[in-house]
N, C-alpha and C positions, 0 to 999 in steps of 0.2 A: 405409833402410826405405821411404821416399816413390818411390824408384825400383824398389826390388820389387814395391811395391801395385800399381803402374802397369803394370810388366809382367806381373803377374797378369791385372790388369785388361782389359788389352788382347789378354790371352791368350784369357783366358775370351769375352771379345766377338769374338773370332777364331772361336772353338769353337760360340759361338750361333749366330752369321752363318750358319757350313760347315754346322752341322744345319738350318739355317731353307733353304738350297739346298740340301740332300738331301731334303728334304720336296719342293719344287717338284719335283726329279727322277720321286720314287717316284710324287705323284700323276700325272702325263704317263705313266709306265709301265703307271699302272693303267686310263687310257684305251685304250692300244696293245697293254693283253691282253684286254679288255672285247672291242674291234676281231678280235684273235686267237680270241678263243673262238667268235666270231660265224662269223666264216673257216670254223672249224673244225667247225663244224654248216651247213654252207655247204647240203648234203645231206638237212636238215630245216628247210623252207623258214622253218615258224613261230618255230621255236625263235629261228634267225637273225636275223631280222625282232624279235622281242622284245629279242636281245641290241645288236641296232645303235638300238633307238628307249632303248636304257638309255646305250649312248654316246656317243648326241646331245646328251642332256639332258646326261649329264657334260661331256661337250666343253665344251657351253657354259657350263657353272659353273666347269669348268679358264681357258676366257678370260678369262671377267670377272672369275675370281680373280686371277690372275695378272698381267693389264693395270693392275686397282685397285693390287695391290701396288707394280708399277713405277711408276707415277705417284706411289704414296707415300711411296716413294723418293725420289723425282726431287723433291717438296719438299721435303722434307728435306733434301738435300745434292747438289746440282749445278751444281760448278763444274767443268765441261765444256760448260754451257748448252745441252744435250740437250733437243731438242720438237720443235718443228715447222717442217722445214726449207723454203719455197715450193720446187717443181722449177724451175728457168730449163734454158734452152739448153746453154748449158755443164752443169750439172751433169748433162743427160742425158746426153750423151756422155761426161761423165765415167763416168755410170755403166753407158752401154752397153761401155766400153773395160774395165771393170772385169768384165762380162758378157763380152767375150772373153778373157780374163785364164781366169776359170772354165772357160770351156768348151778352151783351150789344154791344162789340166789336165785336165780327161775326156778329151780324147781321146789324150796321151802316155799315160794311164793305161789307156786301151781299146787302144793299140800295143802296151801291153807284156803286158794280157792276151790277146789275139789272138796275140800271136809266143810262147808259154804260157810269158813271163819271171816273171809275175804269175798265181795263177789270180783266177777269181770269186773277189767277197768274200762270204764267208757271208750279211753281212747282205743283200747285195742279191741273193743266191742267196733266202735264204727269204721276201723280200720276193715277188719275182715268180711264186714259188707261190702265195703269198697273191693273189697280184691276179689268177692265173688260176683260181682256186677261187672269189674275191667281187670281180670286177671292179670295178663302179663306185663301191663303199664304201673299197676300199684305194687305189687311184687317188686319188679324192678324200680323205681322210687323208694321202697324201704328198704329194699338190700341193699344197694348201689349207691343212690344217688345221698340220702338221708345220712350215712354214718361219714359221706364225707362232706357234706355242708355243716353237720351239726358239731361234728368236730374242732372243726377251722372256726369256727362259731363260741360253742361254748367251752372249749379249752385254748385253741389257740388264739385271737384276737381277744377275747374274756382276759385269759390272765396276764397279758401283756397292758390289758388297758386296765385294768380294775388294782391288780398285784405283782408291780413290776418288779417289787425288789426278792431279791434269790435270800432269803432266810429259810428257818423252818417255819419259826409262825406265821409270815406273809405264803409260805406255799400251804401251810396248814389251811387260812382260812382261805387261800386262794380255790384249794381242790374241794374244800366244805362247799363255799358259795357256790359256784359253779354248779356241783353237783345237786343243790338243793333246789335251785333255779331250774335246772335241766328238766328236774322232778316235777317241778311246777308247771314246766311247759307241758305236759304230758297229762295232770290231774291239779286242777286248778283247788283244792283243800287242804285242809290240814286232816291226812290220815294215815295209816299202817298202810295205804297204796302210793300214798307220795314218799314214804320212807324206802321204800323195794326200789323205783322207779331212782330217788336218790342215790342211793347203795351202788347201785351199778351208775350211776354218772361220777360217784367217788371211786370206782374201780378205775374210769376211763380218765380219771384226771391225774390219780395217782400214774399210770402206764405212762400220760403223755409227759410228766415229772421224772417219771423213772428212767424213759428211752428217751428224754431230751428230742423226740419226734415225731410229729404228728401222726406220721405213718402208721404206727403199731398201736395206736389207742383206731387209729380209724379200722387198723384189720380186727381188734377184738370187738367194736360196735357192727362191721361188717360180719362177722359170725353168730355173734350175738341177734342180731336180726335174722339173718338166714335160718338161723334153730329154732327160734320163735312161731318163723311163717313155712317150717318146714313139712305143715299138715299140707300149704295148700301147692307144694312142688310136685 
């Protein structure tokens, strides 16, 4: 009976955790339609202007909710000793070699849509409307704001709630899951575009494993995006 309780117990703190990151999901999404709506009156100069000074003020209640959270996390339970990594020498090249790592994968992935083995991905199809409609609000949104909510999102409150114990195989499937999830956020199938999309969310999981900080997986998702959208600067 003592071992039933337990995996009830443990079931149901499963079930709270999964709902308490679908929460984080939904409000992020409600930013990035706030964003969308604005887009979308891009044509009525005012209305736009009202809908982007309402997703300012959320953005920034989306941060500092969500930073508060992971830090209160992170006392609560961190043994992976996750905070504040100093940058040295090494570890920049560590993480510039990791920066070509990524970008190896944009562009096998830009060969195979060019040679049309791949096409465009949806999402980044209806992104680049969006940034030709409202330039320097979606630009900024996916350089800026984007690689630091998704971050603190799907690596650092992700593996603290899902994969708290410091093994290899719990960081193994800790940096898979994640990663594959991320991929899914992006391209809702199963294809060779949710696999590239993956890849580099298993780049950004491993970095935030490797530098023990959030920081340096958010600076290679912050260049990684900036190269991306570097046609429309």
């Amino acid at each position: 009976m003592n071992k039933f309780m337990q995996l009830l117990s443990a079931a149901g703190d499963w079930v709270v955790r999964s709902l308490k990151w679908i929460g984080f999901l939904v409000i992020y999404l409600v930013d990035s339609l706030i964003l969308q709506a604005a887009t979308g009156k891009a044509g009525h100069p005012q209305v736009a202007t009202r809908l982007i000074g309402i997703m300012l003020i959320y953005s920034a209640f989306l941060i500092a909710f969500i930073t508060w959270r992971y830090w209160q996390q992170l006392k609560k339970n961190n043994p992976r000793h996750i905070g504040k990594t100093p940058l040295t020498a090494k570890r920049a090249w560590q993480l510039a070699g990791l920066f070509v790592l990524m970008l190896a994968i944009q562009i096998g992935w830009s060969m195979l849509i060019n040679t049309h083995v791949l096409s465009d991905p949806a999402n980044q199809t209806a992104l680049n409307t969006q940034i030709v409609q409202l330039p320097f609000w979606n630009l900024a949104y996916a350089v800026l704001l984007a690689p630091l909510v998704e971050e603190t999102i799907f690596r650092g409150i992700f593996l603290n709630y899902f994969f708290r114990e410091n093994s290899r195989v719990m960081n193994f499937l800790g940096v898979f899951m994640s990663g594959l999830i991320f991929g899914m956020m992006h391209v809702m199938s199963f294809s060779f575009t949710l696999l590239m999309y993956s890849a580099l969310g298993w780049v950004l999981g491993y970095t935030y494993l490797k530098f023990r900080d959030l920081r340096y997986n958010m600076t290679l998702h912050f260049l990684n995006n900036a190269l991306s959208l570097l046609s429309f600067i």
